[in-house]
C-alpha positions as CSV (number, residue, x, y, z in Angstrom):
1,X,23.8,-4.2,0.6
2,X,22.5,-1.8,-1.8
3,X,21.0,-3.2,-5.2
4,X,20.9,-1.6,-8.4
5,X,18.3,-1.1,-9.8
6,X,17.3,0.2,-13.9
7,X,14.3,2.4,-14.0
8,X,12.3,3.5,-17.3
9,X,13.8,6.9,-18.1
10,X,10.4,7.8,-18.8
11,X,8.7,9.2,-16.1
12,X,5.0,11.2,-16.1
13,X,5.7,14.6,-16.5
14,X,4.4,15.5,-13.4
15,X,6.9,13.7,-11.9
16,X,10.2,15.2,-13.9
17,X,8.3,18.6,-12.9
18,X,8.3,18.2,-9.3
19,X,11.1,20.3,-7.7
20,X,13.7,19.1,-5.8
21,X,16.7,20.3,-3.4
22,X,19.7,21.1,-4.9
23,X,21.8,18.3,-5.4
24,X,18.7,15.7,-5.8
25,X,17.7,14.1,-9.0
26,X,14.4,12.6,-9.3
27,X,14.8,8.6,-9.9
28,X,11.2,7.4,-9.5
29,X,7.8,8.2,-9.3
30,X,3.9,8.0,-9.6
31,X,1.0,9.9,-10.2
32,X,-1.9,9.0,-8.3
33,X,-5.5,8.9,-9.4
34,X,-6.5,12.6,-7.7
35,X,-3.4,14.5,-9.2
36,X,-1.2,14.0,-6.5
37,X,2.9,13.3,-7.3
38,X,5.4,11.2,-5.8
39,X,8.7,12.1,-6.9
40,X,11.7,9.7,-5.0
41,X,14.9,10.8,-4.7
42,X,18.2,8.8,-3.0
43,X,17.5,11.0,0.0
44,X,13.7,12.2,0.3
45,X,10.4,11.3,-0.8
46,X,8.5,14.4,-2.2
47,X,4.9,14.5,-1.7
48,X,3.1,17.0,-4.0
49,X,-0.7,17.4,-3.4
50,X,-3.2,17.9,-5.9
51,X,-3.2,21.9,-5.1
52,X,0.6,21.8,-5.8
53,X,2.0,22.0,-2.1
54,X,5.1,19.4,-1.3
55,X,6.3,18.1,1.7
56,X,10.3,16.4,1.7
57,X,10.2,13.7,3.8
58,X,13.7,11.7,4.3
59,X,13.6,8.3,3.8
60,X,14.8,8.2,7.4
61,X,11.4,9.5,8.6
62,X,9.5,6.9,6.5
63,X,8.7,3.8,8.4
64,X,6.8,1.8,5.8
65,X,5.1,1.4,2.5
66,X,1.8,-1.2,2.1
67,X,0.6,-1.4,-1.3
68,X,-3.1,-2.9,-1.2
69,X,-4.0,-4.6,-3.9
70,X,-8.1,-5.1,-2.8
71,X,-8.2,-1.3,-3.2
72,X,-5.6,-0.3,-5.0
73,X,-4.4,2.1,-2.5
74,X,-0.5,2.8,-1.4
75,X,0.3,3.5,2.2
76,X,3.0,5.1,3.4
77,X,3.7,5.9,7.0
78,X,6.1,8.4,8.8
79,X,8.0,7.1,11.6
80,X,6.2,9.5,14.0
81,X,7.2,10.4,17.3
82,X,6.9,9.2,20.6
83,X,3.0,9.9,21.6
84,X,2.0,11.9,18.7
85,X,0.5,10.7,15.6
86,X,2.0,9.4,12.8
87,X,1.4,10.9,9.4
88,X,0.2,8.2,7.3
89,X,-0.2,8.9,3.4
90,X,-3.3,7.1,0.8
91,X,-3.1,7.2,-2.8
92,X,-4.8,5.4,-5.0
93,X,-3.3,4.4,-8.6
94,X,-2.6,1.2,-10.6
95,X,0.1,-1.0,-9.3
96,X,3.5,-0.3,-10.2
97,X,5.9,-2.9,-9.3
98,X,9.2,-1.0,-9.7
99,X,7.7,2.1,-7.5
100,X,6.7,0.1,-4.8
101,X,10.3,-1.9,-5.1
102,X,12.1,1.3,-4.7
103,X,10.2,2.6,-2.5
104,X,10.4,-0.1,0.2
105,X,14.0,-0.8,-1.2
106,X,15.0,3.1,0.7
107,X,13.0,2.9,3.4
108,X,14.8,0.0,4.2
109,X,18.2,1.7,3.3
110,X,18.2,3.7,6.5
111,X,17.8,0.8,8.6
112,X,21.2,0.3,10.8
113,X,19.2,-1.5,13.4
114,X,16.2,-3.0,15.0
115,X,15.5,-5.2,18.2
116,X,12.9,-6.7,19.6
117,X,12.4,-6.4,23.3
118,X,9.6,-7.7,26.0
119,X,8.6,-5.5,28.3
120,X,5.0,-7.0,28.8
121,X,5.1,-11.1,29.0
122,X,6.2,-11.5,25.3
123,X,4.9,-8.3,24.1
124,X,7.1,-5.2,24.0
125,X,9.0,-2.8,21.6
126,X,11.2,-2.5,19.0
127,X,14.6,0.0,19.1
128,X,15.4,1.4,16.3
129,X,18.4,3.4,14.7
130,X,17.6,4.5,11.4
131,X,20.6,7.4,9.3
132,X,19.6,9.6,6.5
133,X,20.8,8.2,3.1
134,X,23.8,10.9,3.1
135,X,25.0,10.1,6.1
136,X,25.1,13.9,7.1
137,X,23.1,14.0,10.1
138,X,23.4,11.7,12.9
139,X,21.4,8.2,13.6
140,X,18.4,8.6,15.0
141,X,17.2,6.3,17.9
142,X,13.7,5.7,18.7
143,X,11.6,2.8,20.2
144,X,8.3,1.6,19.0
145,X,5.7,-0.2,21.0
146,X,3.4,-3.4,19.7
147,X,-0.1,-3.4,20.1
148,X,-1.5,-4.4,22.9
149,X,1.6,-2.8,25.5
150,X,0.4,-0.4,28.4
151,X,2.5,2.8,27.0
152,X,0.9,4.7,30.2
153,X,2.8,2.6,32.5
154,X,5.9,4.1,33.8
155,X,7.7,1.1,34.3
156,X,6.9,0.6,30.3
157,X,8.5,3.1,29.6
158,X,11.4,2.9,31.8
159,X,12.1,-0.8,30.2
160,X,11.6,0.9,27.0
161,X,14.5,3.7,27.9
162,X,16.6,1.3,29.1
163,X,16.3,-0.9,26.4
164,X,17.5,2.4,24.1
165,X,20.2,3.3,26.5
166,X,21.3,-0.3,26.2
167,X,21.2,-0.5,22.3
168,X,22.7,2.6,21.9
169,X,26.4,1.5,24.3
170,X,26.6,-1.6,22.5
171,X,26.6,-0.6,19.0
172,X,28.0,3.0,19.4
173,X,27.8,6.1,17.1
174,X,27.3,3.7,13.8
């Protein structure tokens, strides 16, 4: 379920200025304390550093936002992929509420499903199916291990296949 939300029409003009894709209209953003711009769309985050390079990334691709409020910094964390690193993001700027709200709020939005699954004793993964906003490309499945799980072990990731194979007969194309 999808909840509307009313966002102050005003946004920093670094945020109206950022440019987006065709079809895209920016509904939220921030500013953060060295210069660089969030701009949020229905279907991408933009990213502009302080040098004025962006980088779209679907909401798809994000896994998380973490606003801490000790020191004022906002994380936000790509979904990653399997035995790479992740990209993680760190601004720092006051708190805003509503940005943080919308930004968790279509992060979320791509979530179709997520499962928990031992593999090790009670620790394990999660399987994950995540679609873009627009609904134009198709879901993408992906597992995720908890700390603490031996990702070097084969039957690891075996279970961890299996578990996705499994996931992805019982619920289908979504």
């Amino acid at each position: 379920m999808t909840v509307a939300m009313r966002w102050p029409s005003a946004l920093p003009d670094a945020v109206r200025a950022v440019s987006v894709d065709a079809g895209e209209k920016v509904l939220a953003g921030a500013v953060a304390a060295d210069g660089a711009v969030l701009a949020g769309t229905a279907l991408a985050l933009y990213l502009v550093d302080p040098v004025g390079e962006t980088r779209r990334v679907g909401w798809e691709q994000m896994q998380r936002a973490d606003w801490n409020p000790d020191d004022g910094m906002l994380s936000l964390s790509e979904v990653g992929a399997f035995g790479g690193s992740r990209p993680v993001y760190r601004f720092a700027f006051e708190f805003e509420a509503r940005f943080l709200a919308f930004l968790r709020e279509r992060i979320t939005s791509t979530l179709l499903l997520q499962r928990h699954v031992p593999v090790q004793g009670a620790k394990g993964l999660f399987v994950i199916a995540r679609r873009a906003p627009g609904g134009d490309r198709a879901v993408t499945w992906l597992y995720e291990f908890e700390e603490g799980v031996d990702v070097a072990d084969p039957e690891v990731l075996r279970a961890a296949e299996a578990a996705l194979a499994r996931a992805r007969d019982e619920v289908g194309d979504l």
